[in-house]
C-alpha positions in Angstrom: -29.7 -124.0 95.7 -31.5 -120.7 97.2 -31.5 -121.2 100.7 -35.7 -121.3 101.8 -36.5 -117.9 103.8 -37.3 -118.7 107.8 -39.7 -116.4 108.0 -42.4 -114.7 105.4 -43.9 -111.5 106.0 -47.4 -111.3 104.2 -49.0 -108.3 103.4 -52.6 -108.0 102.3 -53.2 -104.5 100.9 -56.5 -103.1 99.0 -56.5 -99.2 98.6 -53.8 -98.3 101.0 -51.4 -97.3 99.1 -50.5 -94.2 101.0 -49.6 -96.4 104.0 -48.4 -99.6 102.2 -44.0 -98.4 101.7 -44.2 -97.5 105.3 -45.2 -101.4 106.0 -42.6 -102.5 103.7 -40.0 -100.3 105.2 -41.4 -101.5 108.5 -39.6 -105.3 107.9 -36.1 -103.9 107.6 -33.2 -106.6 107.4 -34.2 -109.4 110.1 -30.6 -111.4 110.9 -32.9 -114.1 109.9 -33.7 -114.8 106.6 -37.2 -113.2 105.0 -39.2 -112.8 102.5 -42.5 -110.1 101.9 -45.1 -111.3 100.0 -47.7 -108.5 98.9 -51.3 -109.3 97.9 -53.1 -106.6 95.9 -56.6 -107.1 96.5 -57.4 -105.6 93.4 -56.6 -102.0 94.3 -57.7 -99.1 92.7 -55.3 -96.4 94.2 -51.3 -96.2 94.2 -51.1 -99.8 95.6 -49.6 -100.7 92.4 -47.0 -97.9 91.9 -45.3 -98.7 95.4 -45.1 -102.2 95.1 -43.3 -101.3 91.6 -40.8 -99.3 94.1 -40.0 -102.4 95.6 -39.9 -105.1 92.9 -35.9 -104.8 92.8 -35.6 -105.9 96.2 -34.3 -109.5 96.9 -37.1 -111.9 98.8 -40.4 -109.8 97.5 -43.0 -110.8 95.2 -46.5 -109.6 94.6 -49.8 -110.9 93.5 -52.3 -108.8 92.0 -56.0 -110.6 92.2 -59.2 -109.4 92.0 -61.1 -108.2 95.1 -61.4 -111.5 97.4 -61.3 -110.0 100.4 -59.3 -109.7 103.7 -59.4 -113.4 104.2 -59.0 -114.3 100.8 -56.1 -112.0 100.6 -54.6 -113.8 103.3 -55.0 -117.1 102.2 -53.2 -116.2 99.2 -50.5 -115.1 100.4 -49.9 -118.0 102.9 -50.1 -120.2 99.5 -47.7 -118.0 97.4 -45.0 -118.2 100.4 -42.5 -120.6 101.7 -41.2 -119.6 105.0 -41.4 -121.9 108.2 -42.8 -119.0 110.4 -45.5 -116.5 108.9 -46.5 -112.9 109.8 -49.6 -111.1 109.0 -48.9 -107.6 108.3 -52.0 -105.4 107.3 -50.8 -102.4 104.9 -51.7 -99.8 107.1 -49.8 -101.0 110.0 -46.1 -101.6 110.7 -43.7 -104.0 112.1 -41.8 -102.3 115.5 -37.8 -102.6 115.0 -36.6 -106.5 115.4 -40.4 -108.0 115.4 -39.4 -110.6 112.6 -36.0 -111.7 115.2 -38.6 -111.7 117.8 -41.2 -113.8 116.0 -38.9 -116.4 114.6 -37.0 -116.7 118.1 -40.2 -116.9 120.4 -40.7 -119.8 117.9 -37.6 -121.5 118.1 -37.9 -121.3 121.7 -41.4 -122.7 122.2 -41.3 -125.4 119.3 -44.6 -126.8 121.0 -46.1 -123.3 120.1 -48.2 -123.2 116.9 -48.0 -119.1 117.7 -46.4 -117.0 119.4 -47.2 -113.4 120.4 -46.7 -109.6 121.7 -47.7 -106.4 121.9 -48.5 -103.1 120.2 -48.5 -99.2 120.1 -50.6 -97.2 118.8 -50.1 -94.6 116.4 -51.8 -91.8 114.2 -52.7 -91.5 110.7 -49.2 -89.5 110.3 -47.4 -92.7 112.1 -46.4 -90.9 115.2 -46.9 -93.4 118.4 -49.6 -92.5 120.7 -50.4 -93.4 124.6 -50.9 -97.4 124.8 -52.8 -98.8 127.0 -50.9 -101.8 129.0 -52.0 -105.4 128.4 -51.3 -108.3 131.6 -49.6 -111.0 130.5 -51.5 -114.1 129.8 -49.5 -117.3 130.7 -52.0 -119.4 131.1 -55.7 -120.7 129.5 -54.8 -119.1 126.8 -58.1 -120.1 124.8 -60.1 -119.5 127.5 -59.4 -116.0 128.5 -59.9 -115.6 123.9 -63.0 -116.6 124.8 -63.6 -113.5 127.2 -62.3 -111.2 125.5 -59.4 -110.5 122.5 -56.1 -109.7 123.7 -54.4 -110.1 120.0 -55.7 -106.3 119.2 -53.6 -107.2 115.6 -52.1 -109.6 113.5 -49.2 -108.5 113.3 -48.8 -108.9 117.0 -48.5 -112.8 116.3 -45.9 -115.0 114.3 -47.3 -118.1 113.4 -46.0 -122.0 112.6 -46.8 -122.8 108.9 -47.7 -126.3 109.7 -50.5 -125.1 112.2 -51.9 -122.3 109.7 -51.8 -125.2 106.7 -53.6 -128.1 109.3 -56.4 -125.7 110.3 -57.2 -124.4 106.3 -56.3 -121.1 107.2 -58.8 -117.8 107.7 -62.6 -118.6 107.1 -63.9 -116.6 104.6 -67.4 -116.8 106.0 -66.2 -114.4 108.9 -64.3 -112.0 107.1 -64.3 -108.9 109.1 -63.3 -111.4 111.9 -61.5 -114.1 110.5 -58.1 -113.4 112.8 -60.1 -113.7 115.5 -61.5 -116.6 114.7 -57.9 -118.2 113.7 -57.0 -117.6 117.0 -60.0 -119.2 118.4 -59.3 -122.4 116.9 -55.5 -122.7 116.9 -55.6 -121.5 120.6 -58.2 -125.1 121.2 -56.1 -127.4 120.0 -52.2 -126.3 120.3 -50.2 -124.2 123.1 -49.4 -121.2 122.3 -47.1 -118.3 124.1 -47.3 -114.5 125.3 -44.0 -112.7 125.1 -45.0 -109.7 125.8 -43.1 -107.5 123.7 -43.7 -104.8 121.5 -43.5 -106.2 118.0 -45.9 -103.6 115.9 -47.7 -100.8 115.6 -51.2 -100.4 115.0 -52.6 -97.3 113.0 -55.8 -95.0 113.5 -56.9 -93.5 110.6 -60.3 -92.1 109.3 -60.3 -95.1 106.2 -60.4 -97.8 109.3 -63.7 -96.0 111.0 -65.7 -97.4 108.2 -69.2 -97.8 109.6 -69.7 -101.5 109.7 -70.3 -102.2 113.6 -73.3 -104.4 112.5 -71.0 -106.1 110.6 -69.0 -106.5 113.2 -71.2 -107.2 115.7 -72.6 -109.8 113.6 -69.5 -112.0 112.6 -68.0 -111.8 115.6 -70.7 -113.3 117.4 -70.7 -115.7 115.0 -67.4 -116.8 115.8 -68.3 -117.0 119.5 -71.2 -118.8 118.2 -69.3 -121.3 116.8 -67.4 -122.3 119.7 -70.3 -122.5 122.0 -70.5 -126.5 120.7 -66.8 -127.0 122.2 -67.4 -126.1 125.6 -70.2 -128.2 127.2 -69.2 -129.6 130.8 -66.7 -126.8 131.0 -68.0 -124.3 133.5 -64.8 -122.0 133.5 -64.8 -121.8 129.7 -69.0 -121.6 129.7 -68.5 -118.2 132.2 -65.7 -117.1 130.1 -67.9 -117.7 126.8 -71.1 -115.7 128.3 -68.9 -112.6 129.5 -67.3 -112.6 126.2 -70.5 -112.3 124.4 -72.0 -110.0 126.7 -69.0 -107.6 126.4 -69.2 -108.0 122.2 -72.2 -107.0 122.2 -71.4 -104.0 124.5 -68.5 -103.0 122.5 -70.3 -103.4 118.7 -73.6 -102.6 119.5 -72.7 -99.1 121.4 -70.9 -98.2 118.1 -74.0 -99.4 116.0 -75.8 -97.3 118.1 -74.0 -94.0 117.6 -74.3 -95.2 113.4 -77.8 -95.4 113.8 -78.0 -91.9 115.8 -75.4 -90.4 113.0 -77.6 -91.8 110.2 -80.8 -90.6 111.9 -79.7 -86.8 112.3 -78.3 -86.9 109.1 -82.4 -88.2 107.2 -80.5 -91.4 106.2 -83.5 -93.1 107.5 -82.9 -96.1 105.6 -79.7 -96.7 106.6 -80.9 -95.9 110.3 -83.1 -98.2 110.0 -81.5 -101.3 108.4 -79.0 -100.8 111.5 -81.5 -100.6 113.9 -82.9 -104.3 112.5 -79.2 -105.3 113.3 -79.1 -104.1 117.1 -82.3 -105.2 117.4 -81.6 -108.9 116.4 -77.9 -109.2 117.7 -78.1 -106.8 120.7 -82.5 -106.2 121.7 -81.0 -104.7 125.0 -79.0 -102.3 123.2 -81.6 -101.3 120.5 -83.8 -100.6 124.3 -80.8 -98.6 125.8 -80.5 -96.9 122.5 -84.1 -95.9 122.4 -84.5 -95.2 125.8 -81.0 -92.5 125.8 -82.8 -90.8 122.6 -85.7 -90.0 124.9 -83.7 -89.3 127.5 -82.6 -86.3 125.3 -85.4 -85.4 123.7 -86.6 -85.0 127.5 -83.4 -83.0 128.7 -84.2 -80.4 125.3 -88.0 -80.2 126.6 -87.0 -79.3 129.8 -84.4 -77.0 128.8 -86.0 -74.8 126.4 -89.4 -75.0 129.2 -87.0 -74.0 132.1 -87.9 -77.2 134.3 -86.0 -80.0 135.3 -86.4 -83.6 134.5 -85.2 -86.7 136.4 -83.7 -89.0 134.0 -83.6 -93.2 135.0 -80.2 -94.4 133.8 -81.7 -97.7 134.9 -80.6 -99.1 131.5 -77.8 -97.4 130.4 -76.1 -101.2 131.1 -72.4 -101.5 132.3 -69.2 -99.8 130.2 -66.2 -102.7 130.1 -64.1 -101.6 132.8 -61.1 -100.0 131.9 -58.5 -103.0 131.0 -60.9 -105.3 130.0 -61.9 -103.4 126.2 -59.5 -104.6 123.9 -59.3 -102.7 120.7 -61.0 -106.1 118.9 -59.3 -107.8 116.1 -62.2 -106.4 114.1 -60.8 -102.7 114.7 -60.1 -101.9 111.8 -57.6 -104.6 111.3 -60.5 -106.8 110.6 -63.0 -104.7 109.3 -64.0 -104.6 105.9 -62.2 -100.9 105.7 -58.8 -102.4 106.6 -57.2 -104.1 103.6 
C-alpha cells in the first residue's frame, strides 16, 4: 500500500512557464513526505514543456484544464491531491529551503491550528533576493488585525489543514483576484490559527505581475471587506479595525488606479482613462477628487513655470500615505491579481 503524502504542494500556473522549474525546484526533498500537484490553467506558453521535464519524478502529477482562473485553478488542485497539510505555491514564486518541514511541523505543533504561517523575501525577476521589509509578529486577534490590514503578503507564506480548506468550500471564485485574502478572512473567524514567523518563501517582482487591474483590485477586495462587515456588529475593536482597513484599501488600490488613469490619459487611451476613472469614482470618490485636484495642481506648476511666477499649491487633499509598516504588499499583488497565474 503507497504510503499517503503529508503534505501536498499545489501549483497553479497559466503562462509562466519561464518561472514555473524554478517553483518546482523550489520544493526540494522535505524529510516529510510530498507530493506537487501542477494545474495548467490552459497555458499558452512553455508551461507544458516543463511540466514534461518533471513527469518522471515520483509524487508529481499535472492537470491541464481550460482557463478557469486563479481560484479555479486552486480548487482543482486541492481536489486532485491527498495530503493532510496543503501549500499554495503560485508559479512565479518559490518555496525558501525547509518551508514544507516548517509547514508540516508548525502544524503538528498547533493541531488546534486550521493554518499556520511565515514570512517572505523578496526577489527580482532574475530571482535574486532583494531588501525585505520586516513584519511584527502577530500573536494574537489574528482575524481582527486581517481585518486592518493583510499581513499574509503570499500564499505560499501559509500551510494549511485539509479538513479546514475542505469545511469552508475552498477559494470563492466570485473574488478572484482576491480569493486568498478572502480564505484567510474566513478561516481566521472561525478557527485559531498561528504566526511562526519564519521565512518560508520567496515572492517575485516581475513586469507580467504589474498588470493594470488596480480597479479590479480595488473592487474585489472591498468586496471581501464588504462581506465581513455583517460579522462584526457589537464588536467595536473589530468595527475600528474594519473602517481602517477599508480606508487604507482604498488608499493603497485607488492611488495605483490613479497613476493608470494618468498613464492612460497621457498616452490618448481616453477610453480606458475613462472606464477607470468610473472605478475610482464609485469605489474611492475621494481619490477620483485627489486625483483631479494633483492634475491641476500640475497643470498649475507648468503655467507658472513656463510664465516665470510662482504658484501656491493646497495639498489640503493629497489625504494620508500608510505609514511605513503598516502597507503590506496585499495578497492581490500580483499573487492575486489576474496577471499572476
Amino acid at each position: 500500500m503507497v504510503e499517503a503524502p503529508l503534505v501536498s504542494v499545489v501549483i497553479p500556473c497559466y503562462n509562466h512557464g519561464r518561472f514555473l522549474g524554478d517553483a518546482l525546484a523550489s520544493v526540494g526533498t522535505p524529510d516529510v513526505r510530498t507530493e506537487i500537484i501542477v494545474i495548467d490553467d490552459g497555458s499558452t506558453d512553455s508551461t507544458p514543456e516543463v511540466v514534461a521535464t518533471f513527469e518522471t519524478s515520483n509524487d508529481f502529477r499535472s492537470v491541464r484544464q481550460g482557463n478557469a482562473g486563479l481560484a479555479a485553478a486552486r480548487n482543482r488542485g486541492l481536489r486532485e491531491s491527498h495530503g493532510r497539510y496543503v501549500i499554495f505555491l503560485d508559479a512565479d514564486d518559490r518555496l525558501a529551503p525547509g518551508a514544507v518541514d516548517i509547514g508540516a511541523g508548525q502544524l503538528d505543533e498547533h493541531p488546534e491550528c486550521a493554518f499556520t504561517f511565515g514570512r517572505c523575501k523578496m526577489m527580482d525577476e532574475s530571482g535574486t533576493l532583494t531588501i525585505t521589509s520586516e513584519q511584527p509578529r502577530i500573536v494574537r486577534d489574528h482575524y481582527r488585525e486581517l481585518l486592518r490590514r493583510n499581513y499574509i503578503w503570499m500564499p505560499a507564506m501559509v500551510a494549511f489543514r485539509r479538513e479546514a480548506l475542505e469545511r469552508i468550500g475552498g477559494f470563492n471564485k466570485d473574488v478572484d483576484a482576491s480569493a486568498d485574502y478572502e480564505m484567510y478572512l474566513r478561516i481566521a473567524r472561525h478557527h485559531p490559527v498561528h504566526d511562526h514567523a519564519q521565512v518560508v518563501a520567496h515572492y517575485r517582482k516581475h513586469a507580467a505581475n504589474m498588470s493594470g487591474s488596480a480597479g479590479r483590485m480595488l473592487r474585489e477586495t472591498l468586496a471581501v471587506m464588504r462581506s465581513q462587515r455583517p460579522f462584526l456588529e457589537g464588536d467595536e475593536a473589530s468595527l475600528a479595525a474594519y473602517e481602517e482597513g477599508w480606508r487604507k484599501w482604498q488608499t493603497y488600490y485607488g492611488d495605483e488606479l490613479a497613476a493608470e488613469i494618468g498613464s492612460a490619459a497621457h498616452e490618448f487611451r481616453w477610453a480606458e482613462a475613462a472606464v477607470k476613472a468610473m472605478i475610482l469614482g464609485r469605489y474611492h470618490p475621494r481619490g477620483l477628487w485627489r486625483h483631479a485636484v494633483r492634475k491641476t495642481q500640475s497643470a498649475l506648476r507648468a503655467a507658472s513655470m513656463s510664465a516665470g511666477a510662482s504658484v501656491p499649491v493646497d495639498g489640503g487633499y493629497a489625504g494620508r500615505a500608510i505609514p511605513v509598516g503598516e502597507s503590506s504588499a496585499p495578497t492581490t499583488r500580483p499573487s492575486s491579481s489576474p496577471g499572476k497565474r
